[in-house]
N, C-alpha and C positions, 0 to 999 in steps of 0.2 A: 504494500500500500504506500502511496505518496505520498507524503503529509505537508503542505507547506505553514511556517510557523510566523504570526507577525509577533512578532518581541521577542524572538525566539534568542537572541544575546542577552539579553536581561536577567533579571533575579531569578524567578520561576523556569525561564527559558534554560539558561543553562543546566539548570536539576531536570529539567523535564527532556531535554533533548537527548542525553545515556541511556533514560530510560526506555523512550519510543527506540532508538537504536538496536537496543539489546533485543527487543522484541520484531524485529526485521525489517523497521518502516524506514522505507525512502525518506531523508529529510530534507529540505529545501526553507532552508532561514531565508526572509527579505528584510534586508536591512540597508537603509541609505548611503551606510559607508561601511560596506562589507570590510575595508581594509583594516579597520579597529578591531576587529573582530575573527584572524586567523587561526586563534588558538581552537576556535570548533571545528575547524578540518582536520584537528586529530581522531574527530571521530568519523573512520573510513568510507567513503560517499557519500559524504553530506555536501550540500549543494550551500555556497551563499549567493545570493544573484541582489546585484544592487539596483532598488528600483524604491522610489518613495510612494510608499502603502499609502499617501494621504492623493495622488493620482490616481484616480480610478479607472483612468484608460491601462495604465502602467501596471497595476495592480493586476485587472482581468488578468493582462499577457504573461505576468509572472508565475499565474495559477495553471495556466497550461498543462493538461498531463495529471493531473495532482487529482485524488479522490475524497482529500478531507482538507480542511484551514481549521488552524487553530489561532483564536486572536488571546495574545496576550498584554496587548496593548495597554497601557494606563496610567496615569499620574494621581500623586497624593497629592501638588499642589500645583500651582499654576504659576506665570507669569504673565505679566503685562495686564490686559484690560480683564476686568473682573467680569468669570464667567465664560470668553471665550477659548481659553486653552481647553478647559475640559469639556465643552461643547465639541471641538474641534477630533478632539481623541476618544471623548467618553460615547459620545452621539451622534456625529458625521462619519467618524471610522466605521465604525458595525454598520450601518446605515452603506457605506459604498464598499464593505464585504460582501454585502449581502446581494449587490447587484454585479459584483466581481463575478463570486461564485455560480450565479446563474448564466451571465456570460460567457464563462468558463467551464460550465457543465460539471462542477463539483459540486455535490452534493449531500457532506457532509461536512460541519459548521460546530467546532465545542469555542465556546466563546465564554473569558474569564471576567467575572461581574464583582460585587461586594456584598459582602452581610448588611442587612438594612436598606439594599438599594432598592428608592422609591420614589417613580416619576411625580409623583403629583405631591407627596407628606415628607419627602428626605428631609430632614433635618439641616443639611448642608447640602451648595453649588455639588459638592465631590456624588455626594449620595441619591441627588435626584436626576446628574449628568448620567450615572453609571444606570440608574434606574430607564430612565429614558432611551438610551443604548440598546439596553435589552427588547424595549417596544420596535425600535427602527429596525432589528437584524431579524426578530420577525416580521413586521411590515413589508418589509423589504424583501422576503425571502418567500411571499406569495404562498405560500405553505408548500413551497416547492423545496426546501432546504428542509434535511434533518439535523437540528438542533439540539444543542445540550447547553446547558446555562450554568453556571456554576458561581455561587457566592460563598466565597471560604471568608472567616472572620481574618484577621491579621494573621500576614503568615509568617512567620520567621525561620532563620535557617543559614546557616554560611552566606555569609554577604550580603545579607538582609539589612534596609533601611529602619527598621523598627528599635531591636534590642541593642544592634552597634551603635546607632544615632542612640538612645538614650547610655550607652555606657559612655560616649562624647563627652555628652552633658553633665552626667556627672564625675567624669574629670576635670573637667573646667570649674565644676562650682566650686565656690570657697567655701568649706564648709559644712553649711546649709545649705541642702538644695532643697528649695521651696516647688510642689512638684504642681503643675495645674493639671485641673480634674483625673484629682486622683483617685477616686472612687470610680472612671468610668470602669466597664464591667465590660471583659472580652476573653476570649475564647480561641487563645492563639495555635496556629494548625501549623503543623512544621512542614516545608516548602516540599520534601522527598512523598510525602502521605497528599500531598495536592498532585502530583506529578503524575504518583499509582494510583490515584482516581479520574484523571484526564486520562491517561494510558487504559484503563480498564472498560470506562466508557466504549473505547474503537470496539472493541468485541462484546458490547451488551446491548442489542439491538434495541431492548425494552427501556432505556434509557434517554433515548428519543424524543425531545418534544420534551423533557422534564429539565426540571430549574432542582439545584442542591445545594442546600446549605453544608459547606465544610468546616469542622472545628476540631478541637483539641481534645484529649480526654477532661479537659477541667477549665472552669470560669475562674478567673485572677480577677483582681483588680487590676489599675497601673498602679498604685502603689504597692503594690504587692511584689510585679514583677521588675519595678526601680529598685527595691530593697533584693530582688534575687540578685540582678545584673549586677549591680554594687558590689555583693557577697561574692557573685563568680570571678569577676572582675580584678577582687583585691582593693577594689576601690573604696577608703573608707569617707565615708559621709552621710549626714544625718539629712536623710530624704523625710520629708514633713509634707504633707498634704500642703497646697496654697490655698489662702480663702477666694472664691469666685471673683472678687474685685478685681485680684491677683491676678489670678489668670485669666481672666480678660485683658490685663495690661499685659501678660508677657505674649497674650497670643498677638497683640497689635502692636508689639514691638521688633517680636522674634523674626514676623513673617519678612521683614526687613533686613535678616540677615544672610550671607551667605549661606545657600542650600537650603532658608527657609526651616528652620528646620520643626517649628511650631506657627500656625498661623489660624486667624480669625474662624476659618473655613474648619479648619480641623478640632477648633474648640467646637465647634458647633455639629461636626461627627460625633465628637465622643460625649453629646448627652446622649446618645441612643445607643443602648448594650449591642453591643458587637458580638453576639452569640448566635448559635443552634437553637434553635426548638425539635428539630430533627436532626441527629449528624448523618448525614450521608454516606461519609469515611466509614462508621459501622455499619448503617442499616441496611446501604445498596450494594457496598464494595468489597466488606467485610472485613475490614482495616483495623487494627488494632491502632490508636492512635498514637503518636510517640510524642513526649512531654516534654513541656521546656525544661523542667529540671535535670532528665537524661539527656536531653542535646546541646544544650546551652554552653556546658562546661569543655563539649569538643571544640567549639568555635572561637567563645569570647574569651576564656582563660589562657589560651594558647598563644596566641601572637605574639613574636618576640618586640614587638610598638607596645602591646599592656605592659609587658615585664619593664620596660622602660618608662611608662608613664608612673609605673608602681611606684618605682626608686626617685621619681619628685613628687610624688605625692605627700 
């Protein structure tokens, strides 16, 4: 089978492209600047072909051949004018997959969404873009496209933006790290258990047409999992809940920082629990789920950058 991947360099992409491999699929990454990106031609016949997914003339021609698309496409924050970057990627992407694919005569479509995502009630730009997306790729897809929709909560894993970017944070604090919304409530799903449930889907027919929520074997807090990262880390500092004032100031100052790394948008995600009410991971796939406390320590503790931030700390 051909598979072609949009994000397929990225977070998710890179974990999930060994896995479709081991399992015999043709892989064909589309990426803008295939040349950043050599290190995935070590896995034997994989295709990069440079073409920008945001062209949809470009896009059909790179589908060529190919019997399934996986879009992996997505941002946690944006820049420039409020509301159109994630329009652009969360809701025009899928939207010109969708007519990719039928031009293309591919006819099967797993396309990666968010916990919470809801066109018309999201909470946040992020959550009602991702929400809407999910309308356009079937709109779009005429009920001519078998689709799989998948909303895994935060995922993390080797080289994940979530648990690294907060153990950043708290090396930089002095101190005190005052945390904002630390009580939000989420259900982090480790990136290899999103992979083998995208991979398991190609051979479950019955999976077709259905939306999945993926999560973790257990609901944290964030302050729960600041005070783990801290602990894995070596990182010592006294992480304290912020009062909501609080973080509403740091999410309207942070979003101004390089890489963003907290902003207005993402306070406004995280009043809504980032959870399961069904895990998918077990009920469809039969996943046992693997925990941030068993993975955490392979990734974050190890780097010889932490052993070195340790000895100034």
């Amino acid at each position: 089978m051909q598979i072609a991947i949009l994000g397929g360099s990225g977070f998710v992409g890179q974990h999930l492209l060994p896995i479709l491999h081991s399992q015999g699929h043709g892989l064909r990454v589309l990426s803008r600047r295939p040349e950043r990106h050599r290190e995935l031609k070590l896995l034997p016949g994989l295709e990069l072909w440079p073409v920008d997914v945001h062209d949809e003339a470009a896009l059909t021609d790179s589908l060529c051949d190919c019997q399934v698309a996986i879009n992996l496409v997505g941002i946690l924050n944006e820049s420039g004018h409020a509301g159109r970057g994630f329009r652009r990627v969360h809701v025009d992407l899928p939207a010109k997959l969708a007519r990719a694919c039928l031009g293309a005569q591919v006819g099967r479509v797993l396309h990666l969404s968010a916990a919470g995502a809801d066109a018309r009630q999201g909470a946040s730009l992020y959550l009602r873009t991702k929400g809407e997306g999910e309308q356009q790729l079937r709109v779009n897809g005429a009920d001519r496209l078998a689709i799989t929709i998948f909303r895994p909560s935060v995922i993390f894993g080797p080289g994940d933006q979530f648990l690294n970017r907060l153990a950043r944070l708290l090396h930089w604090a002095p101190g005190i790290f005052p945390l904002p919304c630390a009580q939000a409530r989420m259900q982090p799903v480790f990136v290899g258990d999103v992979g083998l449930a995208l991979a398991a889907a190609l051979t479950q027919p019955e999976t077709i047409g259905q939306r999945y929520c993926l999560g973790g074997p257990r609901i944290y807090t964030l302050l729960e999992l600041a005070r783990l990262t801290a602990e894995v880390a070596g990182i010592k500092r006294l992480v304290l809940p912020a009062p909501d004032p609080l973080a509403r100031l740091q999410a309207a100052i942070m979003e101004y920082f390089p890489g963003k790394p907290f902003s207005r948008d993402n306070y406004r995600s995280a009043q809504v629990a980032n959870v399961c009410e069904t895990n998918a991971l077990e009920t469809v796939f039969g996943l046992a789920p693997r925990s941030v406390e068993a993975q955490l320590p392979l990734y974050i503790g190890h780097p010889k950058s932490w052993a070195e931030r340790r000895r100034l700390t």
